[in-house]
Structure formats: C-alpha cells, structure tokens
C-alpha positions as a Python dict, from the first residue, in 0.01 Angstrom:
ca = {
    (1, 'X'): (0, 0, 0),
    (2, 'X'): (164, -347, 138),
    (3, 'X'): (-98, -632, 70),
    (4, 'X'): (-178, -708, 455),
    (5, 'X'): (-226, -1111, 482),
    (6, 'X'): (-206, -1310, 824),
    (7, 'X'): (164, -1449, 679),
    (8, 'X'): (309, -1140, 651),
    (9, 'X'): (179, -1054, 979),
    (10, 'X'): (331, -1358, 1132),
    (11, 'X'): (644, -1285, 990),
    (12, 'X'): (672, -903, 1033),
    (13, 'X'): (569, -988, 1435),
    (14, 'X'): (820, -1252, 1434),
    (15, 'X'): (1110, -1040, 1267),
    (16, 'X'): (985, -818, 1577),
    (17, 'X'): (1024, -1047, 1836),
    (18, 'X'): (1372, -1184, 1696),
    (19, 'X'): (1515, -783, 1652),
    (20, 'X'): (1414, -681, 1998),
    (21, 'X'): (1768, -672, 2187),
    (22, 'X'): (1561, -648, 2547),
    (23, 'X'): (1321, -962, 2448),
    (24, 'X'): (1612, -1146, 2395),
    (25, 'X'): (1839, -1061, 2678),
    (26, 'X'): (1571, -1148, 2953),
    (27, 'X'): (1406, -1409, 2738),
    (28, 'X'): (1052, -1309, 2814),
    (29, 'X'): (862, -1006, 2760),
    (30, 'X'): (530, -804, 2872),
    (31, 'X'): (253, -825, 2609),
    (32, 'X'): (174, -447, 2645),
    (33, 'X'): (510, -371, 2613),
    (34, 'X'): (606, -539, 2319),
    (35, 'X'): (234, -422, 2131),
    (36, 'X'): (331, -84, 2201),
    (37, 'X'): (677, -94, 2075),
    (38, 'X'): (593, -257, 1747),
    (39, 'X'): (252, -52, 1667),
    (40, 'X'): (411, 276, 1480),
    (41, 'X'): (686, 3, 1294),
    (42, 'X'): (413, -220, 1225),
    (43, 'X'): (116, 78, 1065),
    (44, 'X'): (459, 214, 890),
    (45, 'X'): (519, -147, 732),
    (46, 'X'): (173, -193, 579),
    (47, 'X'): (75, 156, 483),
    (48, 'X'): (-192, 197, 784),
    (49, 'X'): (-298, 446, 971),
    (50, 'X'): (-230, 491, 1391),
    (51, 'X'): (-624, 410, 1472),
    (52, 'X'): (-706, 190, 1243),
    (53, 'X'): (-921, -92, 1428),
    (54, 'X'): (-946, -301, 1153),
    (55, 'X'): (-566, -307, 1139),
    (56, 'X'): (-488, -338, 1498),
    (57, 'X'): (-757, -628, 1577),
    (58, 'X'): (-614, -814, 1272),
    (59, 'X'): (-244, -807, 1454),
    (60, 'X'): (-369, -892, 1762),
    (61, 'X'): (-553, -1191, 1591),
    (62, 'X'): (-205, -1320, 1454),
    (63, 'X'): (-52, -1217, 1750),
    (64, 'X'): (-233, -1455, 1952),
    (65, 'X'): (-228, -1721, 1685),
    (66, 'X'): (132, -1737, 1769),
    (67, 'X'): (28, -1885, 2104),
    (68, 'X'): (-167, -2120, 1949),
    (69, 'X'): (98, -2231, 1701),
    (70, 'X'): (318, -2317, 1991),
    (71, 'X'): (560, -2042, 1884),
    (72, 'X'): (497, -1800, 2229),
    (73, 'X'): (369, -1907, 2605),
    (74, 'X'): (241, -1729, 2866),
    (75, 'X'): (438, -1673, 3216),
    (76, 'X'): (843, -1638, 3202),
    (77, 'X'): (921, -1926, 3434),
    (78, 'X'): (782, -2065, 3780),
    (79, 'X'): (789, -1718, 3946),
    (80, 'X'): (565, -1566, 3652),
    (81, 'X'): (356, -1829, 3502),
    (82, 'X'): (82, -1662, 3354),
    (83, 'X'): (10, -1323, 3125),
    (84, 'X'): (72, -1068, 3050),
    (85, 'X'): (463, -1241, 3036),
    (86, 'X'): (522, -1458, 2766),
    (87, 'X'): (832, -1579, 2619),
    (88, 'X'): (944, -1765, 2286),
    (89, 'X'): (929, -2115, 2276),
    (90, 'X'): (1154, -2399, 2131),
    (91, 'X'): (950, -2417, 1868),
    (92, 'X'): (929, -2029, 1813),
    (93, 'X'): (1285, -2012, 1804),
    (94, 'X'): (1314, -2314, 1560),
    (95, 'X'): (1110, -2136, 1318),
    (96, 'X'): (1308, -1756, 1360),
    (97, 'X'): (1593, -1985, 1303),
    (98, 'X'): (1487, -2070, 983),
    (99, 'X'): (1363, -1742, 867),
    (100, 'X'): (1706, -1643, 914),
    (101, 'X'): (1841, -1928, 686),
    (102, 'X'): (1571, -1809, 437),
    (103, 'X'): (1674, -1452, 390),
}
C-alpha cells in the first residue's frame, strides 16, 4: 500500500490538474467535475478503497489547501467569480512548471 501523506496528495492532485486536456483548454474547471474524474485514479494510486471516508476527506483537505496556497481560485473570470469554478493560478502554474523540470 502507497504511504498516503498530504505531499503526495498535493502532487498526485496537481499531476491531475496539469494532465487534464479539458482543464487546460478552457482554463477553469467545475470542482465536482474534476473530484469525480480523479476519485477511481486517485483510490487506484494509494491502494484505497471507493468509500473510504477517511481517504476522501483527507483529499478534499489537500484539495482545498491548494486554495489556500495560492495555487487554485475560485470563479473563472468576471462572468463566474465564485465556486464551484476555479481555475489555476500564476502561482499554481509556476509550481506544475517546476514539477515538470523535476521529473
């Protein structure tokens, strides 16, 4: 089983964010949306069960520490400020920028 800490969360949701070919094309995504798509990947990727509330309330805790890194904000631009949109930020895509040079 894949040790689960909050860094490899952060990275395995960032990896996410970066491989998602919709996400980047519009720039933004829906919160629901993306949690959905990444849920089976993400349970595959640390050995955990669909169902498992520890599991899923521990990603949603890193998920949302993204926002408070300054990595994601809410809206998609003036005609959608606020959730459930969100896109990456400059800083966000600083940082999947260098987890790319870091491979």
């Amino acid at each position: 089983m894949k040790k689960m800490n909050n860094r490899k969360i952060e990275k395995f949701l960032l990896k996410e964010l970066n491989n998602d070919s919709n996400f980047n094309k519009v720039g933004s995504g829906y919160i629901a949306v993306f949690v959905k798509k990444i849920k089976g990947r993400a349970a595959k990727e640390f050995n955990r069960s669909k169902g498992d509330t520890d599991f899923e309330q521990r990603f949603l805790e890193v998920l949302y520490d993204l926002f408070q890194k300054g990595y994601l904000s809410w809206g998609c631009g003036f005609g959608v400020p606020e959730p459930p949109w969100f896109h990456i930020t400059r800083k966000g895509n600083r940082k999947l920028k260098a987890m790319k040079k870091n491979k």
